[in-house]
N, C-alpha and C positions, 0 to 999 in steps of 0.2 A: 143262302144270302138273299136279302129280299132286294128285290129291281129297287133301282135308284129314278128319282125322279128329275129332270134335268138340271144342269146346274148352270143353262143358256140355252136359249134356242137358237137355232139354225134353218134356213132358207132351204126345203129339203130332206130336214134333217128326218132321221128315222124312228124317232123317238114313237110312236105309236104304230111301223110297221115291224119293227123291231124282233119281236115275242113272235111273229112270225115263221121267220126265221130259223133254221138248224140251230142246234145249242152248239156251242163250239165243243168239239172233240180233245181238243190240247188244254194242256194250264197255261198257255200265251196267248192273248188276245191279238192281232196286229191290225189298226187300222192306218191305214197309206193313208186314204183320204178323209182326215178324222172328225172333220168340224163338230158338231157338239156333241160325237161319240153316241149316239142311239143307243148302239149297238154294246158296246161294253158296260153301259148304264145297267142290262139285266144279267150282269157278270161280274162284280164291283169285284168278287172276291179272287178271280184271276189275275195272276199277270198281265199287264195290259199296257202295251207301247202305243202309245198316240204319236202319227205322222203326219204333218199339214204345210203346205205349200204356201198358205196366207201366215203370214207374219202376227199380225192382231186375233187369228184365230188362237197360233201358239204364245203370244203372249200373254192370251186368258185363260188358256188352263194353267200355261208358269204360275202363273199369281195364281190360282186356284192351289196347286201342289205345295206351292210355299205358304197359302197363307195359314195361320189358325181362325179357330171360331170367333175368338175376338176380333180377328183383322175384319173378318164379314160380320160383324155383328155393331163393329163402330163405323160404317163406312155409311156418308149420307145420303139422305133424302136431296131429291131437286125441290129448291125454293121455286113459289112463282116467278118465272122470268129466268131462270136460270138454267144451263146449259153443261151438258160432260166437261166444255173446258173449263167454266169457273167451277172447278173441285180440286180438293186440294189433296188430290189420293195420285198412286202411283198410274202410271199409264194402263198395267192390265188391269188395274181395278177400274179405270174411266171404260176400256172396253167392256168391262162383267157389267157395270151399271147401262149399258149403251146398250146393249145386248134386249134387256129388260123393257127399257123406254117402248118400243114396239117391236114383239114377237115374231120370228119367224123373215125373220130379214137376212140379206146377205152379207149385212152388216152392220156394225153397233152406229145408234140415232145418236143425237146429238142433243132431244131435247122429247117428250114425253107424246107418243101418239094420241090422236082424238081419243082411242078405245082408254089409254089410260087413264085419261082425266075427267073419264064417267065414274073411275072408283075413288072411295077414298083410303085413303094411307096406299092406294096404289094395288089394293086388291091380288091379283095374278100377276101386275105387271111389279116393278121395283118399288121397295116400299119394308115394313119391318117383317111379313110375311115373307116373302121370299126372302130376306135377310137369314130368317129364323134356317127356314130348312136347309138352304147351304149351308150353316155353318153344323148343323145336325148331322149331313150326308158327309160332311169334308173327311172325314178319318180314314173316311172306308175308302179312299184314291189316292191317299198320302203315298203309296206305295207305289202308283202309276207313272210312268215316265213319259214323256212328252219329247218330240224333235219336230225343228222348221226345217224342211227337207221335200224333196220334190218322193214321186212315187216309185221313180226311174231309180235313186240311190237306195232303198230299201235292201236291208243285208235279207238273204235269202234262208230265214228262219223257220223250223220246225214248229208252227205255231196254227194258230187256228184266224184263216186271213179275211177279215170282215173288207172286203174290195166295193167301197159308194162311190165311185168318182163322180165328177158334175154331169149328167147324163146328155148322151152323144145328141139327140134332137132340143133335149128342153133346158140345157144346162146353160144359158147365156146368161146370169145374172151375178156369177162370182168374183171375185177379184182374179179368181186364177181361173178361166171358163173352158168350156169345152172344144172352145177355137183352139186354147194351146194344148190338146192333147190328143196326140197321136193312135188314134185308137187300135189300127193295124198292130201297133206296136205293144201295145196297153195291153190286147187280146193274149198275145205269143207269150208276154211279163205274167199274167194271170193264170195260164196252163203250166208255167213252168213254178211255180210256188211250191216250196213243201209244206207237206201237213195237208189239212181242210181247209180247202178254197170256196168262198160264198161269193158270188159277186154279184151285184145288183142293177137293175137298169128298170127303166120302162116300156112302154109295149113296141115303141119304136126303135129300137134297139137291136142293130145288128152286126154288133162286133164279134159277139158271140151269138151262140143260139141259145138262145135266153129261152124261159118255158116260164109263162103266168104261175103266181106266189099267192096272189090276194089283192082284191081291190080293197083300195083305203078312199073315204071319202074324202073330198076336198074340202073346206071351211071359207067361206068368204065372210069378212066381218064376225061379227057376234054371235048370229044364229043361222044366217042363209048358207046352206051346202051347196058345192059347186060338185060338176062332173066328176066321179069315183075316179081313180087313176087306177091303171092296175100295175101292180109291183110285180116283177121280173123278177127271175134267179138263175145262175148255173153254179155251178153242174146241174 
């Protein structure tokens, strides 16, 4: 199955460290902390339960799961002047278009970044382009399950457990952050998982003993890179 390309970005998210990564050894995917799913995107054809503690995270894959190609395919454009609340779509669909407004956020905009209204019809940001390929990729997730659920309640499955949480030094920018999670606790919850456990952090990270994965460059704007981060892993 060929990798998917996202179907939202996330603040974070894994989508380019991803491939990285161990291939998952199970036909279940699990991600506890799932926000735009990186990590199952190069797995579409697994099993794959998505878990997220933000509410508008899990109401944009719902609507994702339920919609068809035509629900992404008639959903609009932002008029000049115009903003996610004047649309006349259901709520996860004002988040999927919010998401788009400006990339890579910890949460859906409200109305169109500078970078987007350099393109037209919206270019990489929301627009009939990105329209197009979600409603192209949607078949291949019809299958995928989604829950609003903290990390803590996770049923202790046989599965292959892709573990992002908001990272313990750099994680302050989430609706759910790295202040409410217990990482003593997070560590002990992650050793005891069945199946293949991947879990990820950054270089400051020491809940476990994490061991360097790959540096990913950072992006600032358009074209200037910022400081490479380097991506953690254990086991």
């Amino acid at each position: 199955m060929t990798k998917l390309l996202p179907f939202f970005t996330f603040y974070g998210g894994k989508n380019r460290a991803a491939r990285h990564y161990p291939e998952p050894a199970r036909d279940l995917i699990v991600e506890p902390f799932a926000g735009s799913a990186g990590y199952s995107l190069n797995y579409p054809d697994r099993q794959v339960l998505l878990r997220d503690a933000d509410p508008v995270i899990v109401a944009t894959w719902q609507y994702l799961l339920g919609a068809s190609a035509a629900d992404i395919l008639g959903l609009p454009d932002l008029q000049p002047g115009q903003t996610t609340d004047d649309l006349d779509v259901p709520p996860g669909a004002r988040h999927l278009i919010g998401w788009w407004l400006n990339k890579g956020s910890a949460t859906p905009k409200r109305k169109p970044s500078t970078f987007m209204l350099r393109y037209p019809q919206g270019g990489p940001y929301w627009g009939p382009g990105i329209r197009a390929r979600i409603a192209r990729q949607l078949p291949c997730i019809w299958h995928w399950r989604v829950e609003c659920a903290s990390w803590e309640s996770a049923p202790d499955l046989d599965a292959c457990w892709f573990i992002d949480p908001p990272y313990q030094r750099a994680g302050k920018h989430y609706r759910h952050d790295s202040d409410g999670i217990d990482y003593r606790k997070l560590a002990e919850w992650t050793r005891t998982r069945r199946g293949q456990v991947i879990a990820c952090e950054a270089d400051a990270a020491d809940w476990l003993p994490f061991r360097p994965l790959v540096a990913i460059d950072g992006m600032e704007g358009r074209q200037k890179k910022t400081r490479a981060r380097m991506e953690m892993i254990w086991p």
